[in-house]
KOLPA-272535 format. One record per atom (N, C-alpha, C): z negated, x negated, y. Coordinates in pm, whole numbers, plus 50000, padded with zeros to 5 digits. Layout:
! KOLPA-272535
ZXY...
! end
This chain:
! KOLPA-272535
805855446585348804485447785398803505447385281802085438285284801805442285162800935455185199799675459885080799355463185083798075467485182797355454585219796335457085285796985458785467797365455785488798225460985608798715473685648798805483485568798685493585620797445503185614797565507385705795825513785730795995527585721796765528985556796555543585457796345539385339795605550385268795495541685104796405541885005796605530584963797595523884899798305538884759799595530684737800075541584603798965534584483798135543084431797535539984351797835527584207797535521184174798225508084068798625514583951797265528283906797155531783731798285542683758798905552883860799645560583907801085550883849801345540983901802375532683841802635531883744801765523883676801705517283519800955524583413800165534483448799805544083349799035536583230798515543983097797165538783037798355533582876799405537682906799785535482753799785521082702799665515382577799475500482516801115497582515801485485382601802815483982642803355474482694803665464482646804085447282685805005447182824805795460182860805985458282985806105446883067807115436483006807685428083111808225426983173808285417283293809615420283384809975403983408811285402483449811595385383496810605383983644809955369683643809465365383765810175350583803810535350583949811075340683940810195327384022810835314283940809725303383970809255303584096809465303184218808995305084347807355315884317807935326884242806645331284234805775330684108805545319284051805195319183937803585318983961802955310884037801895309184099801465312984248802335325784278802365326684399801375321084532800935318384658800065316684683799535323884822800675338884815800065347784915799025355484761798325365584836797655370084740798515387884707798205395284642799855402884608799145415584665797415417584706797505431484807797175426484926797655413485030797365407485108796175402385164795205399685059793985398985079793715381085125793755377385306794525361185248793215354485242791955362385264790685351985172790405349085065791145358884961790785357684823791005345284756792115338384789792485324084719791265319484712791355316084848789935301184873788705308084806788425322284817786955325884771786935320884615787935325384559788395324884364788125311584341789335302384433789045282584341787875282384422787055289284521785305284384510784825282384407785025300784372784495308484248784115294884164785685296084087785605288483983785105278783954784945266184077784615256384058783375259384054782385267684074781075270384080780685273383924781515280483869781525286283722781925273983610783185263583659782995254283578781985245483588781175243283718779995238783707779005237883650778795255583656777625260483571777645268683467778505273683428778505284783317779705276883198780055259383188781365252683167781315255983064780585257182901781275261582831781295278682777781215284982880781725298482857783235300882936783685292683032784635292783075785875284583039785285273183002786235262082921786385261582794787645258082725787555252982576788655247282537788735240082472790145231082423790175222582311790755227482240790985215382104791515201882146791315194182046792195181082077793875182682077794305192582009795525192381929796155198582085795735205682146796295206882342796015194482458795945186782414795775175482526796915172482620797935167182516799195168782594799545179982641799705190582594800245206782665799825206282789797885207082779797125204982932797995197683007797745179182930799185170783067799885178783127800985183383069802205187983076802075196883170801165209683171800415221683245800165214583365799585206883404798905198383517800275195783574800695186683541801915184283603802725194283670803085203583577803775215383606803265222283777802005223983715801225231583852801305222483949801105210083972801495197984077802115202584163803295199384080805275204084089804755213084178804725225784146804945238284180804455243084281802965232684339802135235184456802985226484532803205218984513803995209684585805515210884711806315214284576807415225584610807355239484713806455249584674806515263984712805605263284810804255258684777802965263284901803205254585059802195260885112802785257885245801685240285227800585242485160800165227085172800105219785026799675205785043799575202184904798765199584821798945198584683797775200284588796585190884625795135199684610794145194084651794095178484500793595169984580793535157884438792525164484310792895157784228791745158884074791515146684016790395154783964789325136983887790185139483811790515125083750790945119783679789985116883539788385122583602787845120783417787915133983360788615142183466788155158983391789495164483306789205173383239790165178583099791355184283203792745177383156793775183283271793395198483281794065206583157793405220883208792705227083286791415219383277790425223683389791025220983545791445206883558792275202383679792845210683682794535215183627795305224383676795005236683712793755242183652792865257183679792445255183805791825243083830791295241184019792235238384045793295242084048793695238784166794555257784241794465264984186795125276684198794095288184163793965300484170792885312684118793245314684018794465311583963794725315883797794135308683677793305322083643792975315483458794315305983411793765298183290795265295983252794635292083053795545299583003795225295882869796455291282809796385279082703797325280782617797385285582480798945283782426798875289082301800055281082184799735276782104800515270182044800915277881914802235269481857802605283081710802255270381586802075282981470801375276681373801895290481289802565280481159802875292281048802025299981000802225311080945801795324480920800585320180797799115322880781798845320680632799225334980595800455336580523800625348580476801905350080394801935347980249802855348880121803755355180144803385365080172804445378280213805315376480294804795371680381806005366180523805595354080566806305341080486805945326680501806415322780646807735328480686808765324080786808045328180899806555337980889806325345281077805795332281140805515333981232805275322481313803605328581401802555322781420801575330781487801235320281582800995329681679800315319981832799035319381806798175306081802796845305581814796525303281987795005305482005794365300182126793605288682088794625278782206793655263782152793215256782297793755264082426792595260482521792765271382619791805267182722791355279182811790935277182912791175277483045790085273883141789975292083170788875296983151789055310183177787425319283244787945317083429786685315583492786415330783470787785341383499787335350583512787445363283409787115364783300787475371983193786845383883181788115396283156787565409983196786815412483037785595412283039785405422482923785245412682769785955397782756785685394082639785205382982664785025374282559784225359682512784895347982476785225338682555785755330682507785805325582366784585322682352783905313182233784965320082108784805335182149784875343782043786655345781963786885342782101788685338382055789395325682084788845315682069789125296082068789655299381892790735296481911791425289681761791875301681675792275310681740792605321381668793715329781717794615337281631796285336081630795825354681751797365358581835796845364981886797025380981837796755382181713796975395081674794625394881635794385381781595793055386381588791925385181766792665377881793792595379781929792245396882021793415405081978793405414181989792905430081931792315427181827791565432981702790855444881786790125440481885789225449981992790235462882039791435459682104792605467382144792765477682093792765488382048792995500681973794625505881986795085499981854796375507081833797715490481873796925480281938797625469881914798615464181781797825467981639798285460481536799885470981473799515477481497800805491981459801615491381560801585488081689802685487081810803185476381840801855469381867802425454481943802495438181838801535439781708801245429381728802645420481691803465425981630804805416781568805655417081660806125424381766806495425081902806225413281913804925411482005804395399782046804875385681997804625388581882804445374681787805795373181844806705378681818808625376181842808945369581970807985376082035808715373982147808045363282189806555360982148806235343382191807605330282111807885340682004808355328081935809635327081958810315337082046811955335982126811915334982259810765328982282810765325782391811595316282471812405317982581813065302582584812545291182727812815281782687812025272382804812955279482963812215280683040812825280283193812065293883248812605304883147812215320683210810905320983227810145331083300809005335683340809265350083318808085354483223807595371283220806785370883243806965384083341805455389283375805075405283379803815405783364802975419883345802445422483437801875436483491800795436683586799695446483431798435448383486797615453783409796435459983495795595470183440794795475283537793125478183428792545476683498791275480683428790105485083511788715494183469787895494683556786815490883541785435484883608784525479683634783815482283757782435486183707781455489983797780695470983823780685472083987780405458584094781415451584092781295443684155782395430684218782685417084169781745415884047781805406183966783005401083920783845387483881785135383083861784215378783662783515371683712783155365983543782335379183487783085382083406782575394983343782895398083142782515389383138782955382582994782435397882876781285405382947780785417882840780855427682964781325439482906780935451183005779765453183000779785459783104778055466083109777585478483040776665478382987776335492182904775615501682927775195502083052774185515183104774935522283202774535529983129774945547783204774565548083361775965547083468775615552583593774155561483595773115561483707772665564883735773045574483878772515585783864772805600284018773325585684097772615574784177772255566284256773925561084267774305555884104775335546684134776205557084073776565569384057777885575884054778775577384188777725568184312779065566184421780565558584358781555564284444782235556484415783015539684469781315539184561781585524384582781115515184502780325515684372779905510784275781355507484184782185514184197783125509384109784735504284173785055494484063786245486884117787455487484052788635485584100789755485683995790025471783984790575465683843790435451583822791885455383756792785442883906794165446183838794525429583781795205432483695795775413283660797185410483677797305398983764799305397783728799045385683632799865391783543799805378683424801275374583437801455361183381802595355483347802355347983224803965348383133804105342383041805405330583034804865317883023806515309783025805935298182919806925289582852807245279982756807305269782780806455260582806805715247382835807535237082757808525229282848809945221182758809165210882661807765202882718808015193182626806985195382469805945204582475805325207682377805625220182332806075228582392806745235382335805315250882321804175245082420803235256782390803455267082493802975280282468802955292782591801815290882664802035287882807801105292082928800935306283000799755311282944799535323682982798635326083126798925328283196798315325583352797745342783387796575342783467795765355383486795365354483642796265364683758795335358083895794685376083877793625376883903792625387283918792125392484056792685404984045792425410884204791355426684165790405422184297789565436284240789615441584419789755455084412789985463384452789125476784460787925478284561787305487584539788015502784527787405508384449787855525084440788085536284577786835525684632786675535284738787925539284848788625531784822790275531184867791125546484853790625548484738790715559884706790315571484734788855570884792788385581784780788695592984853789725594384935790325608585037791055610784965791815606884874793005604284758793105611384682792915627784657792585636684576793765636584435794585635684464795445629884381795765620284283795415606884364795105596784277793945598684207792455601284233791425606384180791815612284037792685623484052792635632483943793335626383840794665622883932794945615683767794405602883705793445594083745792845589083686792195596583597791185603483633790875614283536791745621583393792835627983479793665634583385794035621183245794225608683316794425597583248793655593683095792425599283163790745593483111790635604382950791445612783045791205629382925792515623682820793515618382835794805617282745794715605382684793645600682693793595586882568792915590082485793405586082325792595589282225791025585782230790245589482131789125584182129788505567082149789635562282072789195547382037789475540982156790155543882211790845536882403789915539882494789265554982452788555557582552787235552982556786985545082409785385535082368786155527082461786895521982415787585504982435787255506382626788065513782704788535513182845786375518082926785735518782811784335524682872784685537082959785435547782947785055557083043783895568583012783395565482920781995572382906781205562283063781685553483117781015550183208781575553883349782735553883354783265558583497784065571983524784035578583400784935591483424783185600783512782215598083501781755603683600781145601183727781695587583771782275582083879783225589683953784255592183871785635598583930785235610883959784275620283894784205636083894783565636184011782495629484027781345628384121782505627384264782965618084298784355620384380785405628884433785625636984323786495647084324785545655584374784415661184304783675669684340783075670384489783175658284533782905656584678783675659884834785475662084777786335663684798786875679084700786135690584664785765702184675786845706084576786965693884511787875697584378786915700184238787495713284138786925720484079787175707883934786015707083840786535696583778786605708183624
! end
């Protein structure tokens, strides 16, 4: 059953997966690589998203798009792939694409998933000639929580991640490894959770003003979950990183005294720098305002 089908509120997402910095993969298998139910049964969201997008590559194209020359083929390859795959699994078939537009962009319309690639490129670094680093060299990326495209086109993903607090000491050589043992066929995947005040999908900067009495409802704010996938493009050999974005009002929550708190309790157990990074100087009094409404002592 999924989620929106039952008419109680859901097991909370951050209750699951919790706030710690944590690559947390799991095998996905090809059938669901691009799935095309939506994963809390929401079955308008598809069609609303490739609206979305195509509205955003319309008008906002180079904050959403970017691509070196040196990904042209990968894109091919990507396009194709996604073809295949709509072809195969969904119940109908891939809508056509211009043929003058950047495959990437094509393969992005045709599904709700961002899709970026990433190609490897030796280390500039004496010390360790042999590492291998993933750059970002394209992007169709309609809906981005929180960063800038522009700002990470052509750059390996440990600076990519620089913003992250506590990435470079945990994850970043992890990462690097495991893009670079990657093997062609498998699919990993993550889920991820984040929060955001309105309903907005293109959200490239958070917002920086302080709830007002007005908007400490907690229908002002949303949970923004991502299923990402990671797999290894056989003939170029680049990583396709895929993003479908589901937002989920809070208000789901709100009889939820439980889930409530430990968001909270959550909000209180991250260091300082997570807790700049995640903005809960903006929604931890969202959550109180909630609790407090539901006659819990904060």
């Amino acid at each position: 059953m999924h989620y929106a089908e039952a008419n109680k509120p859901m097991t909370a997402p951050w209750q699951k997966l919790g706030f710690k910095l944590k690559l947390g993969l799991r095998p996905r298998a090809e059938s669901q690589w691009l799935p095309h139910i939506d994963l809390f049964g929401d079955e308008a969201e598809r069609a609303a998203q490739i609206n979305e997008k195509a509205h955003l590559f319309a008008c906002k194209h180079a904050e959403v798009f970017a691509a070196l020359p040196a990904a042209r083929a990968a894109s091919a390859e990507l396009l194709k792939s996604v073809t295949n795959h709509i072809c195969k699994y969904h119940p109908s078939p891939p809508l056509p694409v211009d043929p003058a537009q950047h495959p990437l962009e094509a393969a992005a319309s045709l599904v709700p998933e961002d899709m970026l690639l990433l190609a490897p490129r030796g280390a500039a670094d004496s010390r360790n000639p042999e590492r291998i680093l993933w750059h970002l060299e394209a992007a169709a990326l309609a809906f981005p929580a929180h960063w800038v495209l522009a700002e990470k086109m052509d750059q390996p993903l440990q600076t990519i991640h620089q913003p992250v607090p506590h990435y470079d000491e945990r994850l970043a050589t992890p990462v690097d490894r495991f893009f670079t043992a990657m093997q062609i066929g498998p699919i990993s995947s993550r889920l991820n959770w984040s929060l955001q005040i309105g309903d907005q999908l293109f959200t490239p900067q958070r917002t920086a003003r302080q709830p007002s009495t007005a908007d400490k409802d907690l229908g002002t704010l949303f949970l923004r979950m991502e299923n990402q996938t990671l797999r290894k493009l056989p003939q170029s050999g680049y990583v396709v990183f895929t993003i479908r974005t589901h937002l989920l009002p809070m208000k789901k929550w709100q009889d939820d005294r439980d889930a409530l708190q430990s968001m909270l309790d959550m909000m209180h157990q991250m260091s300082p720098a997570t807790q700049r990074y995640k903005g809960v100087e903006l929604y931890a009094p969202i959550i109180c305002n909630a609790l407090r409404r539901l006659g819990q002592a904060i």
